[in-house]
C-alpha positions as CSV (number, residue, x, y, z in Angstrom):
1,X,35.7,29.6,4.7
2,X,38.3,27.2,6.1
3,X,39.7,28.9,9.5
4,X,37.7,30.1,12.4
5,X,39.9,33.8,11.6
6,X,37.7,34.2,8.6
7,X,34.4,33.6,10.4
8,X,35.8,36.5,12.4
9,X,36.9,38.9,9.8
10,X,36.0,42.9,10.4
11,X,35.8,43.8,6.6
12,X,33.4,40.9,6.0
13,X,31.4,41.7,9.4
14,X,31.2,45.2,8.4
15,X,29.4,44.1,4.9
16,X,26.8,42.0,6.3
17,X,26.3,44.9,9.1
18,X,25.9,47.0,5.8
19,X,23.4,44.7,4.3
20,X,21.4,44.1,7.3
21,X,21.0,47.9,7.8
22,X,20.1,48.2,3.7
23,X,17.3,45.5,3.6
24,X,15.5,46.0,7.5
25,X,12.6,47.7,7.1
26,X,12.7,50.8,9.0
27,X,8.9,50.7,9.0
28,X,9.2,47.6,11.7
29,X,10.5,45.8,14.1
30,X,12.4,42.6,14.2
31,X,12.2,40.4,17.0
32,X,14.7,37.6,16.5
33,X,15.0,34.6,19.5
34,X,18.7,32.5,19.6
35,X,17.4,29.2,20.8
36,X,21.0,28.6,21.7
37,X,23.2,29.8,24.8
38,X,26.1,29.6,22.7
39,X,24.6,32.1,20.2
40,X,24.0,34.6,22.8
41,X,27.8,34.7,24.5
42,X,29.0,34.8,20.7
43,X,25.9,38.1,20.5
44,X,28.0,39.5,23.4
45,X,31.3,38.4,23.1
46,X,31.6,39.9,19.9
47,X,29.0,43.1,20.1
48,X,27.0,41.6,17.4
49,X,24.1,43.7,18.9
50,X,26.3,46.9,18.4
51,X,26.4,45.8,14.4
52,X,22.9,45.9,14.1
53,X,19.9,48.6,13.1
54,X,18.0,49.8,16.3
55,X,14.9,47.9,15.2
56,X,16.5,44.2,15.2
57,X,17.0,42.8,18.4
58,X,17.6,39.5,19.9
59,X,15.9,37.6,22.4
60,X,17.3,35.2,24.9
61,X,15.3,32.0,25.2
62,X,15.5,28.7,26.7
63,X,18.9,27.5,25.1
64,X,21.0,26.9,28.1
65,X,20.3,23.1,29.2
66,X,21.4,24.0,32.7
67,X,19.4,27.1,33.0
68,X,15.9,25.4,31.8
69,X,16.2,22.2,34.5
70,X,13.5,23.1,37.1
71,X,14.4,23.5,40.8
72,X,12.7,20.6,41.9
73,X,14.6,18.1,39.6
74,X,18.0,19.6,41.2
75,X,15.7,19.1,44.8
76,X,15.7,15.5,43.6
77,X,19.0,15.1,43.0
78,X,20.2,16.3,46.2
79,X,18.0,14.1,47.8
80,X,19.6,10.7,45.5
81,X,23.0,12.1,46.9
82,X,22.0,12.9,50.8
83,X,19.2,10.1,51.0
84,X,20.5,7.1,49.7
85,X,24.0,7.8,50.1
86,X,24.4,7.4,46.3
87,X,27.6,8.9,44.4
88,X,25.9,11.5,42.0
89,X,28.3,12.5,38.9
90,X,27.5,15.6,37.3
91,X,28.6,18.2,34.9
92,X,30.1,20.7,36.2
93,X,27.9,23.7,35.6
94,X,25.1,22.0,37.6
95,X,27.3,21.5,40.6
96,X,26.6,25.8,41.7
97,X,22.8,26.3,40.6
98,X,21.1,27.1,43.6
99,X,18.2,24.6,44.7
100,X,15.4,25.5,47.4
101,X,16.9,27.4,50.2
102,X,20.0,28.1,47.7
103,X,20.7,24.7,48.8
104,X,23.2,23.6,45.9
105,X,25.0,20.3,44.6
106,X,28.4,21.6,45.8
107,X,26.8,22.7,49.1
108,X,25.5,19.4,49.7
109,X,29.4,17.6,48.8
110,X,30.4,20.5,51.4
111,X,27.8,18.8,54.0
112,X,29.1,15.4,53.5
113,X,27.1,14.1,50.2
114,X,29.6,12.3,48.0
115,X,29.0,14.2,44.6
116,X,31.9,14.3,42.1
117,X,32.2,16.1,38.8
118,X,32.5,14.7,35.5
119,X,33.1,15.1,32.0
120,X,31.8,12.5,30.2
121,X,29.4,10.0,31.0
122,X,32.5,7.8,30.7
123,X,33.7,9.5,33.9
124,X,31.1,8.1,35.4
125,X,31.1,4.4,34.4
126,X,34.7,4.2,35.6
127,X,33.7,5.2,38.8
128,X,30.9,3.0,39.0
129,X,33.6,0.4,38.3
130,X,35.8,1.2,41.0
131,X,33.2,1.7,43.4
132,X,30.9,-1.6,43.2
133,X,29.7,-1.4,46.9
134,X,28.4,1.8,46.2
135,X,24.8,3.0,43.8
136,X,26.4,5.3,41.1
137,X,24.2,8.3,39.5
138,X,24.9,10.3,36.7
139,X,22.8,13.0,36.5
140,X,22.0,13.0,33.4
141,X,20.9,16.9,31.4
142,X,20.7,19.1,28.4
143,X,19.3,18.7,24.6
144,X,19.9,16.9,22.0
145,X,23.7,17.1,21.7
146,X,24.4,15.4,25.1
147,X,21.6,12.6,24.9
148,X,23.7,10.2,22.1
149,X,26.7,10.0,25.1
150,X,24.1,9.3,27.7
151,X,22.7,6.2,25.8
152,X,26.5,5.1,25.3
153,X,26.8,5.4,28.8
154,X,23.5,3.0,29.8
155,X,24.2,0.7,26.9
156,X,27.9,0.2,27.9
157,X,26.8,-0.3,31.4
158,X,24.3,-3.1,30.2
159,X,27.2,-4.6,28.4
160,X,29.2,-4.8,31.8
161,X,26.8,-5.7,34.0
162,X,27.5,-3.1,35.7
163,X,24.4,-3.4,38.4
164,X,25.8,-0.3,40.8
165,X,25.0,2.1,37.8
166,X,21.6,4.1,37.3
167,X,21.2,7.4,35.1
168,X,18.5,10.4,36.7
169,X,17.1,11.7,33.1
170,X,16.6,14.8,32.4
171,X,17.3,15.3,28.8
172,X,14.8,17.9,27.2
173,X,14.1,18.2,23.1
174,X,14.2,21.7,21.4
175,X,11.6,21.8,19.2
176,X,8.6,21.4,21.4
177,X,9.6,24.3,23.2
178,X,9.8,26.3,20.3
179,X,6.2,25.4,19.6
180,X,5.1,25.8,23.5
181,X,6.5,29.4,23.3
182,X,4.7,30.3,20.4
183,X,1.2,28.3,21.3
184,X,1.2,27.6,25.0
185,X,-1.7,29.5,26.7
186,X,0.8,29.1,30.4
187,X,3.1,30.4,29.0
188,X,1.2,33.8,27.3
189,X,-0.3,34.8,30.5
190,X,3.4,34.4,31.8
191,X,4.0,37.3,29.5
192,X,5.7,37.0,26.2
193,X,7.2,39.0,23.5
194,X,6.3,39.1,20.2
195,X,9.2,36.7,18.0
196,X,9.8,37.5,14.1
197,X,11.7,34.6,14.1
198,X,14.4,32.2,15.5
199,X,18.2,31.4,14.9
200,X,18.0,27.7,15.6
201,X,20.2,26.0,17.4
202,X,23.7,24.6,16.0
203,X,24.9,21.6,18.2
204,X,21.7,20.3,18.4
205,X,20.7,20.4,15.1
206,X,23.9,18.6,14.0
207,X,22.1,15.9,15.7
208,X,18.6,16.7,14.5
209,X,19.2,18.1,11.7
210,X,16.7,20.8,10.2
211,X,13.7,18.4,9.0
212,X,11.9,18.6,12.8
213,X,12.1,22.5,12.7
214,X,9.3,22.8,9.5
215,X,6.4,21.9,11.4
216,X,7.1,25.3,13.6
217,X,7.5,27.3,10.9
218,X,4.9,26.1,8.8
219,X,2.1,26.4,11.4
220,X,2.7,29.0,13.4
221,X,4.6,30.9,10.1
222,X,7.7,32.3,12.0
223,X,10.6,31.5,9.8
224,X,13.9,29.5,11.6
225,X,17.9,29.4,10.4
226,X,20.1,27.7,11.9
227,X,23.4,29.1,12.7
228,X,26.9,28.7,14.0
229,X,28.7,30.3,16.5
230,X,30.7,32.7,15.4
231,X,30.0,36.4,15.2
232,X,29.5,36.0,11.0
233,X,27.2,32.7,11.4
234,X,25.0,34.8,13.5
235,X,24.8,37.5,11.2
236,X,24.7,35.9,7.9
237,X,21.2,33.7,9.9
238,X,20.3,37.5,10.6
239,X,19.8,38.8,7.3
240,X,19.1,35.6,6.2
241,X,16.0,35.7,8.5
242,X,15.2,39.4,7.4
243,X,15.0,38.5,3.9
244,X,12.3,35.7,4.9
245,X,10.3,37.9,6.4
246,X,10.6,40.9,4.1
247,X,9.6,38.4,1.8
248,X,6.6,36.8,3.3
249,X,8.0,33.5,3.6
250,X,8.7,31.7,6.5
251,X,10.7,28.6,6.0
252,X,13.7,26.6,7.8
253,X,16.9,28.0,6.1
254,X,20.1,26.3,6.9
255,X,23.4,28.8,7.2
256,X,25.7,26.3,9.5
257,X,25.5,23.9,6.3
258,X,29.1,23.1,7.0
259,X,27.9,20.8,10.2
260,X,24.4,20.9,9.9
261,X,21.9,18.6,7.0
262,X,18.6,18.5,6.6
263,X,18.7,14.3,8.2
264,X,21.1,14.8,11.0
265,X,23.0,12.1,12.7
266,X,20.7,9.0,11.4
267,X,22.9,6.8,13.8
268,X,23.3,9.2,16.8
269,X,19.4,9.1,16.4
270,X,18.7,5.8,16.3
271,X,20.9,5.1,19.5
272,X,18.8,7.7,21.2
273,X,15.1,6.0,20.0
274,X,16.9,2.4,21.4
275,X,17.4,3.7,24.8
276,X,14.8,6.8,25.7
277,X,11.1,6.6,25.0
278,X,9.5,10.6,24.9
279,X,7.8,11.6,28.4
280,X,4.1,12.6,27.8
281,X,5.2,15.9,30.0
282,X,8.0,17.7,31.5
283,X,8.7,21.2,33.5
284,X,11.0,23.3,32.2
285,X,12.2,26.3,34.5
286,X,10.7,29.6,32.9
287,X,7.8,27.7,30.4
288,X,5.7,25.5,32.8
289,X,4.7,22.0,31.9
290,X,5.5,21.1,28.5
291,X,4.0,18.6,26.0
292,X,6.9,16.0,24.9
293,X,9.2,17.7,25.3
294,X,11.9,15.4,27.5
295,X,12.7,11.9,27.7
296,X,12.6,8.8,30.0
297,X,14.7,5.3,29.9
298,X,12.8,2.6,27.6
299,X,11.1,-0.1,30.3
300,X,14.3,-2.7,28.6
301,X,16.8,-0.3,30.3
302,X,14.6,-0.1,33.5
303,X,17.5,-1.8,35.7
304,X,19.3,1.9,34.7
305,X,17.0,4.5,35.8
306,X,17.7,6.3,38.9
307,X,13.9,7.2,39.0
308,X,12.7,3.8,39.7
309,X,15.6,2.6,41.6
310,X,15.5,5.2,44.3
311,X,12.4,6.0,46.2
312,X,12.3,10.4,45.4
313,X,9.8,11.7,48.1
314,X,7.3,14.6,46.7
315,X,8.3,17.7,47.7
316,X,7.8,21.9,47.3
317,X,10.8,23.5,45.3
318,X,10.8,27.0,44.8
319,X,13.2,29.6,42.8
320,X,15.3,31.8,45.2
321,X,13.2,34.8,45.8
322,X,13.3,37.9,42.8
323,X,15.4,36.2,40.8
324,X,14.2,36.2,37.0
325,X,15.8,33.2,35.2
326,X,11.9,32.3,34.8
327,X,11.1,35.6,33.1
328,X,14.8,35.8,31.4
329,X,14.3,32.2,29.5
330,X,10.7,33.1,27.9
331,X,12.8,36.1,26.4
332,X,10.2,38.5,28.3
333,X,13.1,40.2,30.5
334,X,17.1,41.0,30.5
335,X,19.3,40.1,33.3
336,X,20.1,44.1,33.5
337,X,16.1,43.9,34.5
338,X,16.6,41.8,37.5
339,X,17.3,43.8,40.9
340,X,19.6,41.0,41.3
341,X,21.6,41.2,38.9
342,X,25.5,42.4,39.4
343,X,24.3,43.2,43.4
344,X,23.8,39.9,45.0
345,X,24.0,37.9,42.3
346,X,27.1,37.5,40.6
347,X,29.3,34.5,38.9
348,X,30.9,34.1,42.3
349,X,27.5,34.1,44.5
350,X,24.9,33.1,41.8
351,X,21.2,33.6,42.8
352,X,19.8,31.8,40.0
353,X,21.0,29.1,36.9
354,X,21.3,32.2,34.4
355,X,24.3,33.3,36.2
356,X,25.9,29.6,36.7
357,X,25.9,28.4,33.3
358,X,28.6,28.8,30.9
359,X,25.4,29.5,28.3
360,X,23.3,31.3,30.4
361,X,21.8,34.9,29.6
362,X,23.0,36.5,33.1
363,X,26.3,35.1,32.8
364,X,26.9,36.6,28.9
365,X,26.0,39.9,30.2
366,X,27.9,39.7,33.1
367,X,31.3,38.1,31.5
368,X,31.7,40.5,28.8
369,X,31.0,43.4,30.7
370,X,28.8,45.2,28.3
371,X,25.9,46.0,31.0
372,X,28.1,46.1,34.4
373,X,27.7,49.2,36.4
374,X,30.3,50.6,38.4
375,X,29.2,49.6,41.5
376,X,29.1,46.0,40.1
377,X,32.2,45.8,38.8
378,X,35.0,44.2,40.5
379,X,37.4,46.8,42.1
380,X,40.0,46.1,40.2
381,X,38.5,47.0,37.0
382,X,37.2,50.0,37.9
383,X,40.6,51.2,39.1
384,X,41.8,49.9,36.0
């Protein structure tokens, strides 16, 4: 298959549908979690869900980078910006998530913090350039995909000697959460549901590659396949998985093999090991404290870290009240199970990261419309 059309095609769609619905077990249940926001807006988007038996289902996890950033990271961040009168670059899907008190990056540039938003770490070098009386941040998030740019960014800015630029790190690593979801005692008496399997995540594993997803299915026996993004990757990685488990196995199977090989990016990696060292812990929003699972600048980049430049005072962060992002990313709840949800909180007045992000769970249920009530829909498409 050549042209994204083809990845898209109704007769070939219908056929998997067909297949999937021939070889699930009608006997059981299968639990299936996409480890990837992308996967779940191409779910929705495309009414993947709608193509499948009653007894598979999909389960949103931690895949959106934006979503699984704890509040008091974002507290932090504010706090470079307000504080010590830093510019703080950003991408712009954190610039709405709601902090403590809702308090949010764009509400602090509305209060006077000079916070710009940015599309590449590039972005932010050239400002650092222009601004040399001024400390520079670039608030620096999200898996594996984004980290390679990030370690351009503090490598370039070495080169320079570019003294006005720092980087606040908070780059996480996918397949320790996998593992803490399916081990983590936290994170059980959280509340959990049971997982058949997972479709690994595509950008990241271009990066990756598959090799670091055998250890999860090999101890804790849940099979994983990677898949692409469009409405046939997703469901090709479904049956795919069914077969694995109708079979006993449970093995890493690789469907986006058209991106994705079993090495990864060997140089993208190696730039990443030159700059980051892994942190011995890290909170993620929705799973607690988990073991490896993010990185930290390399003591020979120290000059670059916005975490031992600036002084970050200790402080109590807290999630806007009855909002379940937390319960949403463990894959325990549904937006549509939120009392927030299409009320208060919408794309326009987000109560919590699910809704922000242009991956999140809230915001895939919410943009294609397929859970909307009528009194949460905008007045112009119920009159329509």
């Amino acid at each position: 298959m050549k042209y994204v059309s083809e990845f898209r095609d109704k007769d070939l769609a219908k056929s998997v549908s067909a297949a999937i619905r021939r070889e699930a077990d009608p006997g059981r249940t299968y639990n299936f979690m996409e480890f990837c926001g992308g996967h779940t807006h191409a779910i929705f988007r495309y009414g993947v869900q709608d193509l499948m038996p009653d007894n598979v289902a999909y389960v949103h996890g931690p895949g959106c980078p934006v979503c699984v950033l704890p509040v008091r990271r974002l507290d932090d961040a504010v706090e470079i910006a307000e504080r010590h009168n830093a510019i703080l670059c950003t991408y712009g899907d954190m610039m709405r998530v709601p902090g403590t008190k809702q308090r949010s990056l764009i509400r602090a540039k509305a209060d006077g913090a000079d916070i710009r938003m940015v599309y590449s770490t590039l972005d932010a070098l050239k400002i650092a350039r222009d601004n040399p009386d001024r400390e520079v941040v670039f608030f620096a998030i999200g898996f594996e995909t984004t980290t390679p740019p990030t370690a351009v960014a503090i490598k370039q800015a070495q080169k320079e000697g570019l003294t006005n630029f720092s980087v606040f790190c908070n780059h996480v690593l996918t397949p320790p959460a996998i593992a803490h979801i399916l081990q983590s005692p936290d994170v059980q008496d959280l509340g959990t549901v049971e997982i058949d399997g997972f479709l690994g995540p595509s950008h990241v594993s271009s990066v990756i590659g598959s090799k670091p997803y055998e250890p999860a299915a090999e101890i804790f026996g849940k099979p994983v396949v990677i898949a692409g993004f469009e409405p046939l990757d997703v469901m090709q990685a479904t049956l795919m998985l069914i077969r694995q488990i109708n079979e006993g196995r449970s093995e890493v199977e690789n469907e986006y093999t058209r991106v994705v090989t079993r090495e990864g990016n060997l140089k993208a990696q190696a730039l990443v090991e030159e700059v980051f060292d892994i942190r011995d812990a890290f909170e993620w929003r929705g799973l607690g404290t988990v073991a490896k699972s993010a990185l930290k600048i390399r003591g020979v980049f120290a000059a670059f870290d916005a975490e031992r430049r600036f002084e970050i005072s200790p402080k109590q962060s807290r999630e806007v009240k009855s909002c379940e992002c937390p319960a949403i990313l463990r894959g325990v709840k549904r937006p549509t199970d939120c009392k927030l949800f299409g009320t208060v909180c919408t794309p326009d007045t987000p109560m919590g990261s699910c809704m922000v992000s242009s991956e999140g769970a809230c915001a895939a249920y919410w943009t294609y419309g397929r859970f909307r009530t009528k009194a949460a829909r905008p007045q112009k498409e119920a009159a329509a």
